[in-house]
MARTIKOL-387634 format. One record per atom (N, C-alpha, C): residue number from 1; residue in three letters; x, y, z; atom name. Coordinates in nm, 4 decimals, padded with zeros to 6 digits, always signed. Layout:
<pts>
{pt NUM, 'ala', {X, Y, Z}, 'CA'};
...
</pts>
This chain:
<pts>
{pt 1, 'unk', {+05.2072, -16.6453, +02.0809}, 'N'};
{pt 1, 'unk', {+05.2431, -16.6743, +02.2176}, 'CA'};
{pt 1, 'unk', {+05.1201, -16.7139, +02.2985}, 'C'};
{pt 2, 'unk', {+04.9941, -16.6941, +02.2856}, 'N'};
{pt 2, 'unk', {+04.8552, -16.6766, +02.3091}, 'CA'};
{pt 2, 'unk', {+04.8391, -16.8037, +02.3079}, 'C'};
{pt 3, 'unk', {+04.8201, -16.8700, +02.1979}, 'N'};
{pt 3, 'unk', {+04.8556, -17.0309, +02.2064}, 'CA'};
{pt 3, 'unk', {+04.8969, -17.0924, +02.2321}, 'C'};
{pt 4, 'unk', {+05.0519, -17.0968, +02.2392}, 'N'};
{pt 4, 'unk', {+05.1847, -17.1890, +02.2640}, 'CA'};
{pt 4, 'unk', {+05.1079, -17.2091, +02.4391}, 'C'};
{pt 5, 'unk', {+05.0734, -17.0694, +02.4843}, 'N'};
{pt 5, 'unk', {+04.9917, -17.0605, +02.6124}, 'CA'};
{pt 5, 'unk', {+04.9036, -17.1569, +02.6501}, 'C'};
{pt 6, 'unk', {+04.8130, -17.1235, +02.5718}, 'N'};
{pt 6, 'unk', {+04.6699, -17.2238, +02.5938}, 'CA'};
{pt 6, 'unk', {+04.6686, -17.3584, +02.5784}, 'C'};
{pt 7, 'unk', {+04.7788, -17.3561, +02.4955}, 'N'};
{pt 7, 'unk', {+04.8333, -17.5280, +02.4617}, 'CA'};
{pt 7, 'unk', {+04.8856, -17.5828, +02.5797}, 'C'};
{pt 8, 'unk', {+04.9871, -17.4935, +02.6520}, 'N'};
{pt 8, 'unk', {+05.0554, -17.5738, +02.7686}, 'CA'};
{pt 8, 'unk', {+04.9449, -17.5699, +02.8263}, 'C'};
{pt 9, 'unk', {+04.8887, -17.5113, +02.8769}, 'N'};
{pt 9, 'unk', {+04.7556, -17.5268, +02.9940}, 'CA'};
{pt 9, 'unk', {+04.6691, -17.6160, +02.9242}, 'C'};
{pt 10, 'unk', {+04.6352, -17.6828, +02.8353}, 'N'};
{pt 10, 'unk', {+04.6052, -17.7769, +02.8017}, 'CA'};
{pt 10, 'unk', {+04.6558, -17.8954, +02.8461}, 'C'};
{pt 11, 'unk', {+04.7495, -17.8961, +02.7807}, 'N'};
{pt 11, 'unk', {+04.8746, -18.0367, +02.8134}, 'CA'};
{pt 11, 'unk', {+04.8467, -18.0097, +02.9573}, 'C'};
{pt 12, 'unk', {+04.8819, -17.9364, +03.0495}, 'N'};
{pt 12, 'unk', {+04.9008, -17.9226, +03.1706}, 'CA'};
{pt 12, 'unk', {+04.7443, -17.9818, +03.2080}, 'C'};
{pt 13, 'unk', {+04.6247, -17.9527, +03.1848}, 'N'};
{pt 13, 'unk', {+04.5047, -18.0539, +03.2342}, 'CA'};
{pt 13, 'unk', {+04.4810, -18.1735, +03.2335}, 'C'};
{pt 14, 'unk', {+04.5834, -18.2372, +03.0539}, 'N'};
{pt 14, 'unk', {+04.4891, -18.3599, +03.0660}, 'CA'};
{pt 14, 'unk', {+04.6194, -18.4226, +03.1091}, 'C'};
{pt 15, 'unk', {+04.7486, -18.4104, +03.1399}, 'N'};
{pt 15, 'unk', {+04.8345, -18.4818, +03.2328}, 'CA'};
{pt 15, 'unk', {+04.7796, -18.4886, +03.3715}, 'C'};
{pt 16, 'unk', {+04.7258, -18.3309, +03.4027}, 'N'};
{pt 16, 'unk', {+04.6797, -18.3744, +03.5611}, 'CA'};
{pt 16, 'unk', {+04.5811, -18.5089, +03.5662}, 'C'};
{pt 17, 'unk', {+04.4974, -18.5049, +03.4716}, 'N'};
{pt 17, 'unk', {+04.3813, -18.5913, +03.4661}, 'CA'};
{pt 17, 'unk', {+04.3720, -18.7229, +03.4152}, 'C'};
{pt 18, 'unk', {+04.4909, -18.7451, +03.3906}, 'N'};
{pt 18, 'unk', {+04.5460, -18.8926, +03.3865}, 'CA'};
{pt 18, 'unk', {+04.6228, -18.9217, +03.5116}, 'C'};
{pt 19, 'unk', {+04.7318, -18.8499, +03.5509}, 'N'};
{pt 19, 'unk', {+04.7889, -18.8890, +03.6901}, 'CA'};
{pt 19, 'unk', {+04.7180, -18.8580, +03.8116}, 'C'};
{pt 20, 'unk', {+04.5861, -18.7763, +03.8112}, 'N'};
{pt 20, 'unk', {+04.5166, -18.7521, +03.9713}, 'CA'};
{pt 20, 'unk', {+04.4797, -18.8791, +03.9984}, 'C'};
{pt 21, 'unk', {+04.5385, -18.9240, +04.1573}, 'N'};
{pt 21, 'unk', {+04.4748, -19.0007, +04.2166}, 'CA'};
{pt 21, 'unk', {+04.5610, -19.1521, +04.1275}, 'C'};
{pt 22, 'unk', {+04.6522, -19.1238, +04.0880}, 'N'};
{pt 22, 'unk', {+04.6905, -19.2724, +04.0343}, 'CA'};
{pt 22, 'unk', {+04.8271, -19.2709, +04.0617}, 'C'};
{pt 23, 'unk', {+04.8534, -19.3895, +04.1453}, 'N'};
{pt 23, 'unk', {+05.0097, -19.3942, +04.1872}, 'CA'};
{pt 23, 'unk', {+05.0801, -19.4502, +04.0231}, 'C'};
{pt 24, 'unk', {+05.0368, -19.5190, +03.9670}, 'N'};
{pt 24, 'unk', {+05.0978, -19.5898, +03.8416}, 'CA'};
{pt 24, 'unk', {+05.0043, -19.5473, +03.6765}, 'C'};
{pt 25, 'unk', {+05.0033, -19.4518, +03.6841}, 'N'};
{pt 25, 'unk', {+04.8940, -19.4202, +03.5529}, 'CA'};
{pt 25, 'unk', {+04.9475, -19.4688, +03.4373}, 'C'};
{pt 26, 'unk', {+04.8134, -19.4838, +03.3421}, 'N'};
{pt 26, 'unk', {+04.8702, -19.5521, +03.2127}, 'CA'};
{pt 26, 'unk', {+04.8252, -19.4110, +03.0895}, 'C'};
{pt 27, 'unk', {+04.9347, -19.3879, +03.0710}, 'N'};
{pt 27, 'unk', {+04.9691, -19.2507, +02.9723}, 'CA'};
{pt 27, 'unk', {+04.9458, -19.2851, +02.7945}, 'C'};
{pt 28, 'unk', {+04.8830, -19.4342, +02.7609}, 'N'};
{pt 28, 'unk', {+04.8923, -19.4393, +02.6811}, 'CA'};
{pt 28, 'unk', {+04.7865, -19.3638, +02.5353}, 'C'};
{pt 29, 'unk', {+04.6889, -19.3229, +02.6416}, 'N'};
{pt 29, 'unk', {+04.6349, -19.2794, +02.5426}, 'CA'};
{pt 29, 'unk', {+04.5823, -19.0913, +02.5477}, 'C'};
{pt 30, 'unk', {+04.6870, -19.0142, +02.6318}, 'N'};
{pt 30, 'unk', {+04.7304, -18.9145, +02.6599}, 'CA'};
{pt 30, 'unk', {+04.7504, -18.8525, +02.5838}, 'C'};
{pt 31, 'unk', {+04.8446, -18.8660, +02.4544}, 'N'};
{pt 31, 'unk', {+04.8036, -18.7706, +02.3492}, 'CA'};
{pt 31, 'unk', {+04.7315, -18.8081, +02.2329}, 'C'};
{pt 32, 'unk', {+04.6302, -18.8746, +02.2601}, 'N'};
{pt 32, 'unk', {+04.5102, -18.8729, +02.1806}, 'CA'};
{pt 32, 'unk', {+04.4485, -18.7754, +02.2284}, 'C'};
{pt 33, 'unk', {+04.4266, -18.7776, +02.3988}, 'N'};
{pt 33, 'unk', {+04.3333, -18.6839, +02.4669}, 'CA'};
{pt 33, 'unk', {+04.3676, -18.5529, +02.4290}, 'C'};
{pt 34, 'unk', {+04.5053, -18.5387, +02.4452}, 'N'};
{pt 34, 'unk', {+04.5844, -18.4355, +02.4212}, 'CA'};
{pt 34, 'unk', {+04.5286, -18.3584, +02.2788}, 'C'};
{pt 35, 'unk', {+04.5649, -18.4182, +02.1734}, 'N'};
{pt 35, 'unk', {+04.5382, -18.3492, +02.0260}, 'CA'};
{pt 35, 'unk', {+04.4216, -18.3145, +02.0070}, 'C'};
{pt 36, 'unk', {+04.3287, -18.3716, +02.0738}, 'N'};
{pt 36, 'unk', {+04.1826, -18.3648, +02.0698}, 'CA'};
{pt 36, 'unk', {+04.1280, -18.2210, +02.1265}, 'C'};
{pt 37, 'unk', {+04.1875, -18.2123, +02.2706}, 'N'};
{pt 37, 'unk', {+04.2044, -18.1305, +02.3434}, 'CA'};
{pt 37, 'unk', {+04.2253, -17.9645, +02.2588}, 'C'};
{pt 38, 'unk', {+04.3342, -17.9670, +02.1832}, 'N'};
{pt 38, 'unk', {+04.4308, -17.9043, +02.1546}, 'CA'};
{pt 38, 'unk', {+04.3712, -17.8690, +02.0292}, 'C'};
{pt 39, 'unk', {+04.2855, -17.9228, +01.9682}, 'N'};
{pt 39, 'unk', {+04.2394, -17.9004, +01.8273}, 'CA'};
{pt 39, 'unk', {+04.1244, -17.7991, +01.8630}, 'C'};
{pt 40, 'unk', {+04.0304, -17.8292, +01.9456}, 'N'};
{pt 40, 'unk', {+03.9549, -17.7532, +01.9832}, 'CA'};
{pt 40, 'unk', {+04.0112, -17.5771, +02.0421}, 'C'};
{pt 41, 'unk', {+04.1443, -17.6001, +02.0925}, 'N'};
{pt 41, 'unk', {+04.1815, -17.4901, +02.1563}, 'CA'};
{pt 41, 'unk', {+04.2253, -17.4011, +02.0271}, 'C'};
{pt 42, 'unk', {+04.2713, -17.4254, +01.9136}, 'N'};
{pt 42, 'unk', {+04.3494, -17.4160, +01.8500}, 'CA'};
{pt 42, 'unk', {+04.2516, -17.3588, +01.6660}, 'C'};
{pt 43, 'unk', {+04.1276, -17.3628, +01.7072}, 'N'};
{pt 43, 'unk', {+04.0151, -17.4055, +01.5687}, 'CA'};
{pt 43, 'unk', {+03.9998, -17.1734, +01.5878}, 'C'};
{pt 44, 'unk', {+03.9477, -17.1551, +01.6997}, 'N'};
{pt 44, 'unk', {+03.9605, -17.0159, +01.6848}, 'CA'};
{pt 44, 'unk', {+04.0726, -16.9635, +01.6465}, 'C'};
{pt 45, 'unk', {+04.1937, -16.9152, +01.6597}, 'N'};
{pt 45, 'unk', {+04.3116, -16.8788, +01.6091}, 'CA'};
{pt 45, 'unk', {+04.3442, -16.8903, +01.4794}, 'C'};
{pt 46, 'unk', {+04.3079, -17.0207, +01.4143}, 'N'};
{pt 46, 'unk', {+04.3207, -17.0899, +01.3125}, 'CA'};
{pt 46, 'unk', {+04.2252, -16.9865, +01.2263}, 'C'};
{pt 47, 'unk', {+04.1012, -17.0217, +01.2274}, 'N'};
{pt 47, 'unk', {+03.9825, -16.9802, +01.1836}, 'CA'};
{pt 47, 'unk', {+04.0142, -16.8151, +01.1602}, 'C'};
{pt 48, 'unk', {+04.0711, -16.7495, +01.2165}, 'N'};
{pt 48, 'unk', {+04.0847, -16.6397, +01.2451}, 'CA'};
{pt 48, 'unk', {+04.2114, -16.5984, +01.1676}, 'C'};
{pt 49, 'unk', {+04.3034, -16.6261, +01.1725}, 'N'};
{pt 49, 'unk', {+04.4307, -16.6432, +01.0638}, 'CA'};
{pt 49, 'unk', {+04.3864, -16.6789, +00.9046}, 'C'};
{pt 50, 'unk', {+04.3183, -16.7496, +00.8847}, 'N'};
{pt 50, 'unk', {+04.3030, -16.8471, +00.7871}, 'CA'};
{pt 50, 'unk', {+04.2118, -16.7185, +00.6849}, 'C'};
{pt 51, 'unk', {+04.1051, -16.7163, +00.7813}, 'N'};
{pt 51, 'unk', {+04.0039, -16.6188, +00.7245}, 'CA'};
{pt 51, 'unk', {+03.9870, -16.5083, +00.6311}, 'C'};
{pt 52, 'unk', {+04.1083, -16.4126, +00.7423}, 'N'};
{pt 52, 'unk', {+04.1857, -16.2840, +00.6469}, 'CA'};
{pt 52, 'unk', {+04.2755, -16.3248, +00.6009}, 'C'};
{pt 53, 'unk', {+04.3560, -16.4275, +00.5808}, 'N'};
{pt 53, 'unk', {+04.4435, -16.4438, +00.4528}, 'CA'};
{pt 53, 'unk', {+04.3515, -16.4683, +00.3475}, 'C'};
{pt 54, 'unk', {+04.2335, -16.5293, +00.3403}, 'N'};
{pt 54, 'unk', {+04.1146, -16.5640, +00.2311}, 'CA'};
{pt 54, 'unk', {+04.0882, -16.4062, +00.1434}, 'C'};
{pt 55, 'unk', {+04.1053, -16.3016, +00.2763}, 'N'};
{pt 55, 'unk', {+04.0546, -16.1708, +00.1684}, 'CA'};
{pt 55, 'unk', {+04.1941, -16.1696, +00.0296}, 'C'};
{pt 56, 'unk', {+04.3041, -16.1716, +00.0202}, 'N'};
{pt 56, 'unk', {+04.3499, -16.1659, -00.0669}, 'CA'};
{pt 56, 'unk', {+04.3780, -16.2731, -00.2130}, 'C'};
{pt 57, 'unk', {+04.4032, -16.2137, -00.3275}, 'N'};
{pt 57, 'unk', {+04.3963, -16.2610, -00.4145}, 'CA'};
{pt 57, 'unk', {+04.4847, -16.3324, -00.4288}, 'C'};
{pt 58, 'unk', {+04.5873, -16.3121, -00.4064}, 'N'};
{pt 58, 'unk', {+04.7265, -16.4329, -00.4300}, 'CA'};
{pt 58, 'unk', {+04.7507, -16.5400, -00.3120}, 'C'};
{pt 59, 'unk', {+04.6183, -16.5837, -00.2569}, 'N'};
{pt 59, 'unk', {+04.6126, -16.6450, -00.1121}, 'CA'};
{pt 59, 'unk', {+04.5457, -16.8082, -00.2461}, 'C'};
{pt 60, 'unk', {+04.6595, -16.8616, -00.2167}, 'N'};
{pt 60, 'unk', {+04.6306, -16.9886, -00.3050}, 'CA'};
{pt 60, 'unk', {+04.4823, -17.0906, -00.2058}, 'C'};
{pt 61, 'unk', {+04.4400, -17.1852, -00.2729}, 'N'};
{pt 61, 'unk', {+04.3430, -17.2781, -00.2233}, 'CA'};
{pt 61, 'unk', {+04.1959, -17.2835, -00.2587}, 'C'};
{pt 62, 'unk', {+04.1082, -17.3124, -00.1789}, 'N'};
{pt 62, 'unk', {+04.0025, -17.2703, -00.1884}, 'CA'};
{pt 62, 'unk', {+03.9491, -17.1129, -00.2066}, 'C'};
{pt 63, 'unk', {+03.8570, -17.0796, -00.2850}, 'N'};
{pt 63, 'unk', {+03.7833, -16.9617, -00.2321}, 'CA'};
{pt 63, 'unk', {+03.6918, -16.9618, -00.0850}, 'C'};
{pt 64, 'unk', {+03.6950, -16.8058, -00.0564}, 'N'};
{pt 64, 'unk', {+03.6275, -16.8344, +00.0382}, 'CA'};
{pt 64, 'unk', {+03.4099, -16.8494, +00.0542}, 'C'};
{pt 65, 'unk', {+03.3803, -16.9640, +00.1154}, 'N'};
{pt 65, 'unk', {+03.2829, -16.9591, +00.1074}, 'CA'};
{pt 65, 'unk', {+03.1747, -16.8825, +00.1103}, 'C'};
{pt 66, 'unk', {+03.0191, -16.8415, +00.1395}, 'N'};
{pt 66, 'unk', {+02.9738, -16.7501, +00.1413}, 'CA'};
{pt 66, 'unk', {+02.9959, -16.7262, +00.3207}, 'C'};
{pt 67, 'unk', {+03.0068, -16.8449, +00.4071}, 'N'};
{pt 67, 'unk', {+03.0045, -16.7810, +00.5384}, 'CA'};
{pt 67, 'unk', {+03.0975, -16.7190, +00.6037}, 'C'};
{pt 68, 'unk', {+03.2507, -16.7419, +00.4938}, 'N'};
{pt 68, 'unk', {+03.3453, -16.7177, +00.5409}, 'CA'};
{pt 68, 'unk', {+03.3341, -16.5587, +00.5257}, 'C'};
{pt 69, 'unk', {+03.3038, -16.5083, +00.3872}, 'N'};
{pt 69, 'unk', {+03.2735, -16.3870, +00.3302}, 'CA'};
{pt 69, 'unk', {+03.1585, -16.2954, +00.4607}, 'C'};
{pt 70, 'unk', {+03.0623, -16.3569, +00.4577}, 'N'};
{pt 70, 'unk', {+02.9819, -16.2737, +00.5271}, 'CA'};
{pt 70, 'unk', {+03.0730, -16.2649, +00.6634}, 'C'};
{pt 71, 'unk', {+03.0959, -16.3455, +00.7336}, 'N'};
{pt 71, 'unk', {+03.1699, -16.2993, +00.8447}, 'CA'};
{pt 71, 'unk', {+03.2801, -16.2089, +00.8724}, 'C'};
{pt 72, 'unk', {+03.3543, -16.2117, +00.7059}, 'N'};
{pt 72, 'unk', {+03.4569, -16.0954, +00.6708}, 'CA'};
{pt 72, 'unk', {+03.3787, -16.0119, +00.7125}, 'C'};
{pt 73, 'unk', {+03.2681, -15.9814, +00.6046}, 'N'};
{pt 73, 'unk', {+03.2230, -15.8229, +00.6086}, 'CA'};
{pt 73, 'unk', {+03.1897, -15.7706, +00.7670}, 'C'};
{pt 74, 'unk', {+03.1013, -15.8912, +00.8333}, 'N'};
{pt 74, 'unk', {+03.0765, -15.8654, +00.9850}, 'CA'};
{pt 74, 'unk', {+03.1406, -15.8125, +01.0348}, 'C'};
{pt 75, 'unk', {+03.2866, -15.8691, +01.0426}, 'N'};
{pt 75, 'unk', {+03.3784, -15.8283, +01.1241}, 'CA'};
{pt 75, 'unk', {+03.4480, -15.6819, +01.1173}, 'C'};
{pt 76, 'unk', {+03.4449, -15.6639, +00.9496}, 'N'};
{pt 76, 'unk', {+03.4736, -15.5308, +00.8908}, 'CA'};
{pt 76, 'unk', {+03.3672, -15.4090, +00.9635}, 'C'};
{pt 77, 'unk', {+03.2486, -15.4467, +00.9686}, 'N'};
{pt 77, 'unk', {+03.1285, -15.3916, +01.0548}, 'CA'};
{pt 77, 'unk', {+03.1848, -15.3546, +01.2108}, 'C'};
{pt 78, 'unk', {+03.1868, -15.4348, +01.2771}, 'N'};
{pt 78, 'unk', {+03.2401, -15.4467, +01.3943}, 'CA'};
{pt 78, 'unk', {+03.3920, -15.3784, +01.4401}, 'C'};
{pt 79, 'unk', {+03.4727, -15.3747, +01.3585}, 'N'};
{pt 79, 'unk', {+03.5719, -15.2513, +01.3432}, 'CA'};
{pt 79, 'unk', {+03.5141, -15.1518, +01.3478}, 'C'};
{pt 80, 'unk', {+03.4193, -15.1344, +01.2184}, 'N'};
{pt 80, 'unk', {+03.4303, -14.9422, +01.2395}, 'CA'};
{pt 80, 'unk', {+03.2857, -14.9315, +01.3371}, 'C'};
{pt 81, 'unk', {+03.2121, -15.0267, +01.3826}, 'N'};
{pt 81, 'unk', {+03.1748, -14.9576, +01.4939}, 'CA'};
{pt 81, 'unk', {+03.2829, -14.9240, +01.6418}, 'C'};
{pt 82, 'unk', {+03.3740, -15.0154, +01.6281}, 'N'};
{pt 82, 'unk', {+03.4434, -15.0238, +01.7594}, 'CA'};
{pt 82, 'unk', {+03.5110, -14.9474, +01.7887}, 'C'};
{pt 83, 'unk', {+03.5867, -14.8221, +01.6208}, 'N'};
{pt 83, 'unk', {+03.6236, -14.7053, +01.6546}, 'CA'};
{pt 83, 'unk', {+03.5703, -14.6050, +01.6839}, 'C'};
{pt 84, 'unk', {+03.4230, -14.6110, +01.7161}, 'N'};
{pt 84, 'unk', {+03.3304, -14.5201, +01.7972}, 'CA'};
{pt 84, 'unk', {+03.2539, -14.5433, +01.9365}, 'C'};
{pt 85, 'unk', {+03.2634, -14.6819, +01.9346}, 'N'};
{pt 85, 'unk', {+03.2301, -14.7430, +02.0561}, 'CA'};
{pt 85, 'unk', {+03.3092, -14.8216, +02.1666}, 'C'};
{pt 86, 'unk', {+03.3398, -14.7914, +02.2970}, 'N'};
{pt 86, 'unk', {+03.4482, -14.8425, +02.3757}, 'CA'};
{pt 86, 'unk', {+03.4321, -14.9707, +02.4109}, 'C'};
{pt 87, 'unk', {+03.3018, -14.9931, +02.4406}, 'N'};
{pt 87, 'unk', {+03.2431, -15.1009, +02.5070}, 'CA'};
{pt 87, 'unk', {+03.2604, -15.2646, +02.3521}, 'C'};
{pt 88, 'unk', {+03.2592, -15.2101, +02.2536}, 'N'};
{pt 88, 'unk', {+03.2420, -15.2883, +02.1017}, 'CA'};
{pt 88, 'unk', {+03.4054, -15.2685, +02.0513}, 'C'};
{pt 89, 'unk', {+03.4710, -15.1868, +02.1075}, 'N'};
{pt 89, 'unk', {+03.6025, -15.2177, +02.0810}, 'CA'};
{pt 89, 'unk', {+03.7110, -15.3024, +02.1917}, 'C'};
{pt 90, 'unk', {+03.6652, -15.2999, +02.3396}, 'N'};
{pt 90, 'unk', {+03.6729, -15.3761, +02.4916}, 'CA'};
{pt 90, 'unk', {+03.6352, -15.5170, +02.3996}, 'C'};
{pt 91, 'unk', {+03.5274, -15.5118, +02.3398}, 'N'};
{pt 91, 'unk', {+03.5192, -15.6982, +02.3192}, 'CA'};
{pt 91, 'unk', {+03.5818, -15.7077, +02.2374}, 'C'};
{pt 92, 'unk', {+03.6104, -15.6587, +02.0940}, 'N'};
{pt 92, 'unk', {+03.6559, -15.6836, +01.9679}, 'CA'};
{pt 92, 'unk', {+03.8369, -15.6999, +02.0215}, 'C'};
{pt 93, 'unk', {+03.8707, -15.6429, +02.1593}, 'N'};
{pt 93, 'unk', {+04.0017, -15.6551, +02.1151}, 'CA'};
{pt 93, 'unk', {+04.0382, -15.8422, +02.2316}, 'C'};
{pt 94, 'unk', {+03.9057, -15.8009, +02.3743}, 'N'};
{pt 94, 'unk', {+03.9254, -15.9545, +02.4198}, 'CA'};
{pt 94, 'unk', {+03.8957, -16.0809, +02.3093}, 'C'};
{pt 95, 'unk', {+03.8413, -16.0128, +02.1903}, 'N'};
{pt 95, 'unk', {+03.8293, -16.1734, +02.0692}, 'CA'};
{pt 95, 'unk', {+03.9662, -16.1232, +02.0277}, 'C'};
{pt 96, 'unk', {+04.0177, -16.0587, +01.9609}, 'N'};
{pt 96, 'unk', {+04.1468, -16.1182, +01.8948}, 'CA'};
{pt 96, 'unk', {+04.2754, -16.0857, +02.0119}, 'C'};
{pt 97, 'unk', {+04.2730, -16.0849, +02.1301}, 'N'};
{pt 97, 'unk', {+04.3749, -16.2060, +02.2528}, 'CA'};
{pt 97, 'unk', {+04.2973, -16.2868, +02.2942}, 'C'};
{pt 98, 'unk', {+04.2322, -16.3333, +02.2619}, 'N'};
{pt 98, 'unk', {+04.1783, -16.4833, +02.2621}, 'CA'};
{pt 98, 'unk', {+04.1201, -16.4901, +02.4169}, 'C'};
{pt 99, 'unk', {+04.0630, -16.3803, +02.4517}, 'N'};
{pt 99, 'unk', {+04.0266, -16.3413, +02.6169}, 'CA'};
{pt 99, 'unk', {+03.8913, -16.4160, +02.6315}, 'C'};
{pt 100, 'unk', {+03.8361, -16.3762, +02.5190}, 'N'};
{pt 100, 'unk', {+03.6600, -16.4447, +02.5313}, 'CA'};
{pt 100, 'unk', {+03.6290, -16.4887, +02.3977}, 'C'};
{pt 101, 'unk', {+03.5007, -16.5480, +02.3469}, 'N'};
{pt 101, 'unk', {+03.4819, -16.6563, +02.2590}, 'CA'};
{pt 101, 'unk', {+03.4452, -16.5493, +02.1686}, 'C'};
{pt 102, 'unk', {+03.4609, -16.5677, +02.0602}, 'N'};
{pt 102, 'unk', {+03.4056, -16.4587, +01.9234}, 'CA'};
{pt 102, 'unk', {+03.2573, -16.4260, +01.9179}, 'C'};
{pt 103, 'unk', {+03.2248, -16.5219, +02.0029}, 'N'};
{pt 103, 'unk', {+03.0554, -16.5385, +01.9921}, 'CA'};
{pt 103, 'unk', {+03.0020, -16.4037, +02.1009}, 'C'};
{pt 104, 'unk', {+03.1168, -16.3565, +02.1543}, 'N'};
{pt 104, 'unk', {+03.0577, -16.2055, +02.1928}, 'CA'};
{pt 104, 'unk', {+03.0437, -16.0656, +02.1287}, 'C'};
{pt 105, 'unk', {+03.0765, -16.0948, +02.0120}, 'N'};
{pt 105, 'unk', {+03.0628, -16.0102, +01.9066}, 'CA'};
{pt 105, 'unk', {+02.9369, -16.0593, +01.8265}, 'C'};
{pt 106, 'unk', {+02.8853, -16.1199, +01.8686}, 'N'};
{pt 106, 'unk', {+02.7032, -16.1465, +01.8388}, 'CA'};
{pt 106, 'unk', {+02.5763, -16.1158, +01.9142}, 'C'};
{pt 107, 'unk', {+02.7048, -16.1003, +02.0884}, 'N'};
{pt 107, 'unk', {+02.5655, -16.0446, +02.1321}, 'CA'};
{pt 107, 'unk', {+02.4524, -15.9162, +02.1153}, 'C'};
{pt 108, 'unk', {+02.3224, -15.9227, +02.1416}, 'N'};
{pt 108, 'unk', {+02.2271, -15.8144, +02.0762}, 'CA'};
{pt 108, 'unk', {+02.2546, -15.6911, +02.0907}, 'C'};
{pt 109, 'unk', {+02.3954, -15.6217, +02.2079}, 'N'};
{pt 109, 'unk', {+02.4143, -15.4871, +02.1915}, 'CA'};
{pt 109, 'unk', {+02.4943, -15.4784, +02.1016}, 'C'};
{pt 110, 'unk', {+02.5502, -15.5710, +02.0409}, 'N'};
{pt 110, 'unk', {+02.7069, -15.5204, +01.9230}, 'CA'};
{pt 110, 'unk', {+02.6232, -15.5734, +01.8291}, 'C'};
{pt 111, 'unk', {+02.5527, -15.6517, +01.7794}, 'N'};
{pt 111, 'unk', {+02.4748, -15.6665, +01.6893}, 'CA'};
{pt 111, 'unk', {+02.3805, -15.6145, +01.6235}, 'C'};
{pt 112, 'unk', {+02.3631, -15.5112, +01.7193}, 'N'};
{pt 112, 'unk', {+02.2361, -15.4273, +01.6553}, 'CA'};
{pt 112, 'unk', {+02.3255, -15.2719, +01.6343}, 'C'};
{pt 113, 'unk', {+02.4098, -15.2808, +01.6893}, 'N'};
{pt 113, 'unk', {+02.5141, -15.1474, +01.6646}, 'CA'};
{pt 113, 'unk', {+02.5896, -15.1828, +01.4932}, 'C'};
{pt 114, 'unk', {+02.5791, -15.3285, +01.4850}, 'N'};
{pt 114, 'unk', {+02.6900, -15.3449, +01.3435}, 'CA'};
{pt 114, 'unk', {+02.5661, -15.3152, +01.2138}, 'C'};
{pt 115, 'unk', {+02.4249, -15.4067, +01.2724}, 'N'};
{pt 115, 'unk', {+02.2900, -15.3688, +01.1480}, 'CA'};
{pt 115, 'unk', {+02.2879, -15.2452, +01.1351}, 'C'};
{pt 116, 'unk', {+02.2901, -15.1200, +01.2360}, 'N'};
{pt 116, 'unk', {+02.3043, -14.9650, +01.2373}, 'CA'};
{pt 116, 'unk', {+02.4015, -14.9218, +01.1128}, 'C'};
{pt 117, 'unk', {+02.5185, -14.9671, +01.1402}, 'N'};
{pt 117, 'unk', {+02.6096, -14.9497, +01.0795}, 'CA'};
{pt 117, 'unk', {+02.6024, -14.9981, +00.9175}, 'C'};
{pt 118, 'unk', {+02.5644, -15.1216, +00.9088}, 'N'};
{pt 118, 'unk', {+02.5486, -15.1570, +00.7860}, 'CA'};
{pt 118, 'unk', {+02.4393, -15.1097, +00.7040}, 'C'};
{pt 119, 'unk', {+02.3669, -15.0258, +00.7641}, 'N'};
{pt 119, 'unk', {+02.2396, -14.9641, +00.7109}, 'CA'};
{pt 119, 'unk', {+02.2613, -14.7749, +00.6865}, 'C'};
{pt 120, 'unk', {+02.3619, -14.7141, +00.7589}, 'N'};
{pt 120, 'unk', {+02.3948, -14.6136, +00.7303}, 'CA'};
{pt 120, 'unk', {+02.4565, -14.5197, +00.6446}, 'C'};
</pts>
């Protein structure tokens, strides 16, 4: 639902931004803008779905790469700090509702809480 979300508010920008200011707009190349738009909105969720289906064995396709892997384990990191930490579980849960960019689970206070962790 998170998406279907972000998608309309998508669509909903780049329509504004073809019709602002134009009595007769030309829509033709609107959902180019659109998919373009929409791919980008759409690459976290994806990425994120895609990822942990990779941990299992009967998950047909590619294996997963080494960055895909290390970021598993990261993230596995970042769980069990987050069930001790409020502030590392506050971000871990705004990344998966899609509240803020994943890239806040890198910053240097959750990052140095997950090396703790991976060293203990």
């Amino acid at each position: 639902m998170t998406v279907a979300s972000l998608s309309a508010l998508v669509l909903d920008q780049c329509f504004n931004q073809y019709t602002q200011h134009r009595s007769n707009p030309d829509l033709k190349d609107l959902g180019k803008h659109f998919q373009k738009k929409l791919a980008l909105v759409n690459q976290t969720p994806w990425l994120m779905a895609t990822a942990d289906d990779l941990r299992w064995s009967t998950t047909t396709g590619d294996k997963p790469n080494i960055m895909t892997r290390f970021l598993q384990q990261y993230i596995d990191k970042v769980i069990l700090v987050a069930s001790e930490r409020a502030e590392v579980y506050q971000s871990f849960i705004e990344v998966i509702h899609l509240i803020k960019p994943t890239t806040i689970l890198f910053k240097p206070s959750i990052l140095w809480q997950v090396i703790r962790q991976a060293f203990s």
